[in-house]
PyMOL Python script that loads the backbone (N, CA, C, O; Angstrom):
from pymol import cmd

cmd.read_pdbstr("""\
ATOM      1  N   UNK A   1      28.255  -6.650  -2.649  1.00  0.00           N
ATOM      2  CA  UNK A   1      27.205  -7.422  -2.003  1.00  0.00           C
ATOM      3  C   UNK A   1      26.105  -7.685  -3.032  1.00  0.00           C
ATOM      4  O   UNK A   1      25.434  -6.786  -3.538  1.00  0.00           O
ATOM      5  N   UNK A   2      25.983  -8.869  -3.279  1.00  0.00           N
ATOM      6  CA  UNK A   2      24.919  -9.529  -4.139  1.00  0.00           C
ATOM      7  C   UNK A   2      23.144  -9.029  -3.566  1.00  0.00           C
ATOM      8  O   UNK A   2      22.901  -8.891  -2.367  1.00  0.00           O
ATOM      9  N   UNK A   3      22.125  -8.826  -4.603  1.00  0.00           N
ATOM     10  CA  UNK A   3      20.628  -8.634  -4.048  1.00  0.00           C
ATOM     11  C   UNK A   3      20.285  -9.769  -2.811  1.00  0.00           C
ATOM     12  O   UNK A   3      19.797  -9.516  -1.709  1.00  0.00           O
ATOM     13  N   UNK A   4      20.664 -10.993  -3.308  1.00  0.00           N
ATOM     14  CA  UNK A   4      20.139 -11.976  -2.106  1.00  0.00           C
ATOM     15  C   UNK A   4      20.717 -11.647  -1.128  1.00  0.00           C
ATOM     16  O   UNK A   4      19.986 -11.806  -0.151  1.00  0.00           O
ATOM     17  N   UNK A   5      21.842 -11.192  -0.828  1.00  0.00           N
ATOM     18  CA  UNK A   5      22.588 -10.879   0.723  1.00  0.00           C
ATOM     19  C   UNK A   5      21.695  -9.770   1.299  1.00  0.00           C
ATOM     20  O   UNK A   5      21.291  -9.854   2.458  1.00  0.00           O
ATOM     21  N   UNK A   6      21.407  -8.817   0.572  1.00  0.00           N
ATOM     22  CA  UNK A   6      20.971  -7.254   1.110  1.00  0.00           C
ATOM     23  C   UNK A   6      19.431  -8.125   1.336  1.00  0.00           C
ATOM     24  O   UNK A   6      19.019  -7.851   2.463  1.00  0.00           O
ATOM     25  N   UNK A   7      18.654  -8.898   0.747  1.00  0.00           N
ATOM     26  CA  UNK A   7      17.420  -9.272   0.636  1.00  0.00           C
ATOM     27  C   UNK A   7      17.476  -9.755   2.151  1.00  0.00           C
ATOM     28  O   UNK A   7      16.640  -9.348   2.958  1.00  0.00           O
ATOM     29  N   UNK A   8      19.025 -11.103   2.697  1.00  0.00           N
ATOM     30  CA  UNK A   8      18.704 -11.470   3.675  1.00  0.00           C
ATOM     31  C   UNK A   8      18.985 -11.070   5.006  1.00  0.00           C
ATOM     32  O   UNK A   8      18.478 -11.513   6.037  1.00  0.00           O
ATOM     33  N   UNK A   9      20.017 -10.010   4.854  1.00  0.00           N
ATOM     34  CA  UNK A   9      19.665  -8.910   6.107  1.00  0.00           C
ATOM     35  C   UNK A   9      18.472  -8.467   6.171  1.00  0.00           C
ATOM     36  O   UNK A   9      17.998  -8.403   7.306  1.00  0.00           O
ATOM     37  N   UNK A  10      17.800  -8.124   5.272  1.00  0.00           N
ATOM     38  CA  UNK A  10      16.437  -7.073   5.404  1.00  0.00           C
ATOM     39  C   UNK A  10      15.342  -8.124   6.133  1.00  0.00           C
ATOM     40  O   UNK A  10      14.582  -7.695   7.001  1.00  0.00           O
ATOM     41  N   UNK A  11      15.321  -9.510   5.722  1.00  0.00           N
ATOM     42  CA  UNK A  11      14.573 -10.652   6.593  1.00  0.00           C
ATOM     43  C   UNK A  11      15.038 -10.632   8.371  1.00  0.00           C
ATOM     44  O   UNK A  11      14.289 -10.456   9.332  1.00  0.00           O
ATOM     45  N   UNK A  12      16.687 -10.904   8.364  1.00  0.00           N
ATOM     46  CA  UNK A  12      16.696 -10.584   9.768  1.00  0.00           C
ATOM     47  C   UNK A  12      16.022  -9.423  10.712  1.00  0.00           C
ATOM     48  O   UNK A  12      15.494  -9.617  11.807  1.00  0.00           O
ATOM     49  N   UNK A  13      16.132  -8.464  10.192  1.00  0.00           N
ATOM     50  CA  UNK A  13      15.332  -7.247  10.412  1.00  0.00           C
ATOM     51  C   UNK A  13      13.622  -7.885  10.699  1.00  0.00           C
ATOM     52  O   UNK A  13      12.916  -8.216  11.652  1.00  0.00           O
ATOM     53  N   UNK A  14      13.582  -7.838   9.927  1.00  0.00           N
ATOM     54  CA  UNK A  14      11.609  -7.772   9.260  1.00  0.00           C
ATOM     55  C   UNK A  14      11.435  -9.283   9.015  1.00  0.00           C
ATOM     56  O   UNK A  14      11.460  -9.393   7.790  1.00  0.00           O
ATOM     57  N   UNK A  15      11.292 -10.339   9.488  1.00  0.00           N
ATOM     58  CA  UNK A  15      11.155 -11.872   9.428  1.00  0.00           C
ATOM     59  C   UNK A  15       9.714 -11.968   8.867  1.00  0.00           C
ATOM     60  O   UNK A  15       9.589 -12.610   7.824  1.00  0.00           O
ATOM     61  N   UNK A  16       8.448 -11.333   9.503  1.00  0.00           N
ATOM     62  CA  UNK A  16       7.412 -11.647   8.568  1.00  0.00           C
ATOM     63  C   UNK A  16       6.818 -11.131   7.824  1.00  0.00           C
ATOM     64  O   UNK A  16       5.589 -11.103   7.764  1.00  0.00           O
ATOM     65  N   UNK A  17       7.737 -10.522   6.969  1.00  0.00           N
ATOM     66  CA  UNK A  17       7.138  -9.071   5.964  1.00  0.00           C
ATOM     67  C   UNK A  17       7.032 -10.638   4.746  1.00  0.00           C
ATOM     68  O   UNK A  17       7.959 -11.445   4.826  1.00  0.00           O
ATOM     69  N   UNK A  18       6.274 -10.818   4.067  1.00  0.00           N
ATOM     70  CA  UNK A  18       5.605 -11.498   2.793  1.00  0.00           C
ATOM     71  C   UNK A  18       6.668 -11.379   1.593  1.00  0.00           C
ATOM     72  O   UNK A  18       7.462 -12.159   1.066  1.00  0.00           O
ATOM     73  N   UNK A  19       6.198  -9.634   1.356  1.00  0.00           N
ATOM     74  CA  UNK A  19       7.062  -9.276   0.556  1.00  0.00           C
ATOM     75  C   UNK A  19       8.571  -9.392   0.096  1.00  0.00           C
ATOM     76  O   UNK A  19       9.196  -9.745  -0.904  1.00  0.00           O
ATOM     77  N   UNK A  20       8.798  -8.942   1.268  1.00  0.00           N
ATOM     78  CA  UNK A  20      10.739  -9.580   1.047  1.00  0.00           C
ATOM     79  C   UNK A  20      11.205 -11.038   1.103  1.00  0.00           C
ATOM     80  O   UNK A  20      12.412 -11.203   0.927  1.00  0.00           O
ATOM     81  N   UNK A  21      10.472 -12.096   1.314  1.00  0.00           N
ATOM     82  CA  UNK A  21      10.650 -13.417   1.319  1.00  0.00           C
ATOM     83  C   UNK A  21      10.203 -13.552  -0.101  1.00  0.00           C
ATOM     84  O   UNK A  21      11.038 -13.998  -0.888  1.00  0.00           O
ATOM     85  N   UNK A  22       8.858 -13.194  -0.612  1.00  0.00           N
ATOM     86  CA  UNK A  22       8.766 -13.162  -2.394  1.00  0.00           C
ATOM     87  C   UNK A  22       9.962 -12.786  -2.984  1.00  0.00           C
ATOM     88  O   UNK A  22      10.224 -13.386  -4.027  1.00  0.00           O
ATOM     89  N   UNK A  23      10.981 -11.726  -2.496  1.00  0.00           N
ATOM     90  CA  UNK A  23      11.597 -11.011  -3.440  1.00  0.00           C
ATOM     91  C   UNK A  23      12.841 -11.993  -3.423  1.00  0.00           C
ATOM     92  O   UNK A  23      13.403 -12.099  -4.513  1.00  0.00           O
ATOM     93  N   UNK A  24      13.488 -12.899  -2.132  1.00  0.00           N
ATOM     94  CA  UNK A  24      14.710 -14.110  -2.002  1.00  0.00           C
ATOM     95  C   UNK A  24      13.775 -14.832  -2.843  1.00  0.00           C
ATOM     96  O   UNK A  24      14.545 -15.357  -3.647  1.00  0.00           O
ATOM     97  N   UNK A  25      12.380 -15.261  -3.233  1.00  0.00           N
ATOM     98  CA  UNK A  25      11.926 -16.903  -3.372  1.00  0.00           C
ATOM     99  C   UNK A  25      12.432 -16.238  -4.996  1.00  0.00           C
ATOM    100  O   UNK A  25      13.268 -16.941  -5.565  1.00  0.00           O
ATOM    101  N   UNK A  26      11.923 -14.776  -5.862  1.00  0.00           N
ATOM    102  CA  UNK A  26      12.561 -14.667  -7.322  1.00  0.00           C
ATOM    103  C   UNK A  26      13.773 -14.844  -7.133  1.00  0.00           C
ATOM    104  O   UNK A  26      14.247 -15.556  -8.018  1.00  0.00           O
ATOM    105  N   UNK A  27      14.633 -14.465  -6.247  1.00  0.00           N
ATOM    106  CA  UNK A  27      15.954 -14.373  -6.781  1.00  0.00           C
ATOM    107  C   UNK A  27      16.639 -15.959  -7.072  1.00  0.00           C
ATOM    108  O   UNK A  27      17.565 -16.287  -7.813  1.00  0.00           O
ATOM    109  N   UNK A  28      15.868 -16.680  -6.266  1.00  0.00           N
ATOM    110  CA  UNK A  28      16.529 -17.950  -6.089  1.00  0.00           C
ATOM    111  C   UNK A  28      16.007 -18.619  -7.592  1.00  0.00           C
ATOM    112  O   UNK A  28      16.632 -19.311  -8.396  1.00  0.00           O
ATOM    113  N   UNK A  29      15.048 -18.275  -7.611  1.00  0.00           N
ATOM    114  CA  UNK A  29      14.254 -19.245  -9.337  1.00  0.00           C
ATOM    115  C   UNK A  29      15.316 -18.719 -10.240  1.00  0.00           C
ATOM    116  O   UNK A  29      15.938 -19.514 -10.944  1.00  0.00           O
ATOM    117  N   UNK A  30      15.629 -17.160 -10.283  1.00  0.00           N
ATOM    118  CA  UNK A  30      16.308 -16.721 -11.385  1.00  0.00           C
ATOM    119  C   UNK A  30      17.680 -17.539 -11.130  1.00  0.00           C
ATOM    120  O   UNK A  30      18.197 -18.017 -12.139  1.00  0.00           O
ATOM    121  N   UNK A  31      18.025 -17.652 -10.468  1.00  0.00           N
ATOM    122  CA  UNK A  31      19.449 -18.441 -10.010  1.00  0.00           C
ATOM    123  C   UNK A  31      18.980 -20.111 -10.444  1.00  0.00           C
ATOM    124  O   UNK A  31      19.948 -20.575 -11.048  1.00  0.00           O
ATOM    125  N   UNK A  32      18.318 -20.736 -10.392  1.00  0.00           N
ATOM    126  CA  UNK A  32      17.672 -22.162 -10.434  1.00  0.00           C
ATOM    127  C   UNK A  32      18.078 -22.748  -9.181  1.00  0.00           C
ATOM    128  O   UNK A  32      18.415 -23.929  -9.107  1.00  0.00           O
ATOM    129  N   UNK A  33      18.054 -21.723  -7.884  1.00  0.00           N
ATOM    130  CA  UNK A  33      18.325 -22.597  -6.602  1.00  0.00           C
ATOM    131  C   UNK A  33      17.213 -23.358  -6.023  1.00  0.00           C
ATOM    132  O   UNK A  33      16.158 -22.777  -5.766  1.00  0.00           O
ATOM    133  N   UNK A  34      17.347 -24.484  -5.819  1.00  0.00           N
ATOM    134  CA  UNK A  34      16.586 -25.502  -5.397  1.00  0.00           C
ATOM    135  C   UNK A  34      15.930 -24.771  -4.345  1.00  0.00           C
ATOM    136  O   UNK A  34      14.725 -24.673  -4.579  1.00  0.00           O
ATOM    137  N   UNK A  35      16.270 -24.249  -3.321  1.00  0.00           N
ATOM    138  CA  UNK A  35      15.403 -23.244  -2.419  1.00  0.00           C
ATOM    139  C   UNK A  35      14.193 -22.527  -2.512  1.00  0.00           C
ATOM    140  O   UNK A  35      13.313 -22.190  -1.719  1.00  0.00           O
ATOM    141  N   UNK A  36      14.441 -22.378  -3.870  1.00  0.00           N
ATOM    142  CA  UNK A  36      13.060 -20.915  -3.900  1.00  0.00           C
ATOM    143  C   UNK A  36      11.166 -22.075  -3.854  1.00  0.00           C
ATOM    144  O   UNK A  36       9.943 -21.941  -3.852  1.00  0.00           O
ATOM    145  N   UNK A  37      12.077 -22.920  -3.833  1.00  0.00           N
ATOM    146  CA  UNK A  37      10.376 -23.566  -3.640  1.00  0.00           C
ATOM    147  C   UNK A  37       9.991 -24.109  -2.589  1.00  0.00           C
ATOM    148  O   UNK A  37       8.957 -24.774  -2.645  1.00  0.00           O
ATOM    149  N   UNK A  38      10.892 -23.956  -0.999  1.00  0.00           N
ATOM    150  CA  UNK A  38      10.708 -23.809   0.142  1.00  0.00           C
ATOM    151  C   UNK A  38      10.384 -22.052   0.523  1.00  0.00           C
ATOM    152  O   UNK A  38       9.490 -21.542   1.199  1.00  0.00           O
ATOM    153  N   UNK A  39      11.203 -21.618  -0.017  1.00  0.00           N
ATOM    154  CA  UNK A  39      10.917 -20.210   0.396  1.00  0.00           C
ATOM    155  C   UNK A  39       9.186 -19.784  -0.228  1.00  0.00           C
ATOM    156  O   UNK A  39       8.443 -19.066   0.442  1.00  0.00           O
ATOM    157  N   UNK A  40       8.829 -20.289  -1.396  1.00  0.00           N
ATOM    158  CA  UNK A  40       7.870 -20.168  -1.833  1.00  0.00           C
ATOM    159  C   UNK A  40       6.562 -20.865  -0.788  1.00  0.00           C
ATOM    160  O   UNK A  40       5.426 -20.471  -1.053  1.00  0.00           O
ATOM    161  N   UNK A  41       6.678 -21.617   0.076  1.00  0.00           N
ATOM    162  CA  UNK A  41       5.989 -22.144   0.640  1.00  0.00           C
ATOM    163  C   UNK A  41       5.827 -21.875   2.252  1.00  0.00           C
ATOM    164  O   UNK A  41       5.116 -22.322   3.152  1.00  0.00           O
ATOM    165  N   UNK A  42       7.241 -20.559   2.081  1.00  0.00           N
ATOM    166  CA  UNK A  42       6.888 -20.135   3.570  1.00  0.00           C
ATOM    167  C   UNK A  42       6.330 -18.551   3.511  1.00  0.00           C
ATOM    168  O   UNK A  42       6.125 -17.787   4.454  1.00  0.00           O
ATOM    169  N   UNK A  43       6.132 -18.292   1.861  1.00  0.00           N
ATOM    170  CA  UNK A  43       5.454 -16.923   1.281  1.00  0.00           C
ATOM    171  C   UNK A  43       4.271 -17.221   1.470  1.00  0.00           C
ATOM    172  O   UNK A  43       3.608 -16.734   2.386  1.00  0.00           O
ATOM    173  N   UNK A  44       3.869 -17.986   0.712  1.00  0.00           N
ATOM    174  CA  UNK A  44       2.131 -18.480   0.670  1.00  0.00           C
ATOM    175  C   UNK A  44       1.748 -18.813   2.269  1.00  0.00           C
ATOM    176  O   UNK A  44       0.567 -18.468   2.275  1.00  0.00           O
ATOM    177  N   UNK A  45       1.990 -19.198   3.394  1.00  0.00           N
ATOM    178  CA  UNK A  45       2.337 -19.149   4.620  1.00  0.00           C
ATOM    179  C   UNK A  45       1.668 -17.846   5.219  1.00  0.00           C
ATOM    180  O   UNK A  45       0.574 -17.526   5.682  1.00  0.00           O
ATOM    181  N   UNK A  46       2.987 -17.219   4.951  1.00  0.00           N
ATOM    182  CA  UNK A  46       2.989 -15.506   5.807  1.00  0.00           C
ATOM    183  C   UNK A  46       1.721 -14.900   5.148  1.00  0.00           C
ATOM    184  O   UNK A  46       1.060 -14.492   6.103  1.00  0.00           O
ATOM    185  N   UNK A  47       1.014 -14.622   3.952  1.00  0.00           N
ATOM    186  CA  UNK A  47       0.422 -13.984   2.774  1.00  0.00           C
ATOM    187  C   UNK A  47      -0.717 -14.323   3.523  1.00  0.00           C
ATOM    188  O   UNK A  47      -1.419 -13.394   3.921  1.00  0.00           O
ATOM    189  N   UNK A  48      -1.156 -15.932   3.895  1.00  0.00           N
ATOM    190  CA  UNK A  48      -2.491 -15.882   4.505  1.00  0.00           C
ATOM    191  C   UNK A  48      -2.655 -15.857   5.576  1.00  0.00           C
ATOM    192  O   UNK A  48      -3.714 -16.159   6.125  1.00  0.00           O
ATOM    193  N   UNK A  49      -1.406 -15.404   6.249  1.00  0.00           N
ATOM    194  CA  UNK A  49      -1.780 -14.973   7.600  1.00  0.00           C
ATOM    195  C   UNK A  49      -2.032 -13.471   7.975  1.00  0.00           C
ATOM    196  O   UNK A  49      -2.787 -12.975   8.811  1.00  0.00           O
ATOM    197  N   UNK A  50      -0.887 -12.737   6.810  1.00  0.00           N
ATOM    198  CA  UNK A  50      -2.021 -11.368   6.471  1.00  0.00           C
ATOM    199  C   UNK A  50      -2.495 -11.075   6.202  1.00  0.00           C
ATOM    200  O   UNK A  50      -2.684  -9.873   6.386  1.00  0.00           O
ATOM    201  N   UNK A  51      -3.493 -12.040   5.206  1.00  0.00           N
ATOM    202  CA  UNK A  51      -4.476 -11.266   4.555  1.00  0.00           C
ATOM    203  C   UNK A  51      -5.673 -12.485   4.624  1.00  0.00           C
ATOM    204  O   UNK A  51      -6.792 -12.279   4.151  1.00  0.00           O
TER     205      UNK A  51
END
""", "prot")
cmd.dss("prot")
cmd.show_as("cartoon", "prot")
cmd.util.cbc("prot")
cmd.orient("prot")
């Protein structure tokens, strides 16, 4: 099982934890998946709604 799989069970679990959506939005840049800059925009999202 690849980090992004274990990353996206841990979202089903925990949907608005910040943190673990940061940790899919790196994995996806390190990959060059076109994704991580939606995911990046639903980080910055969650981040100011906690803080």
């Amino acid at each position: 099982m690849q980090a992004k799989e274990v990353i996206r069970e841990r979202i089903k679990v925990r949907d608005g934890v910040p943190f673990t959506w940061r940790l899919l939005e790196k994995s996806y840049d390190m990959e060059g998946n076109a994704e991580a800059e939606s995911v990046g925009e639903r980080v910055k999202k969650l981040e100011s709604s906690y803080f």
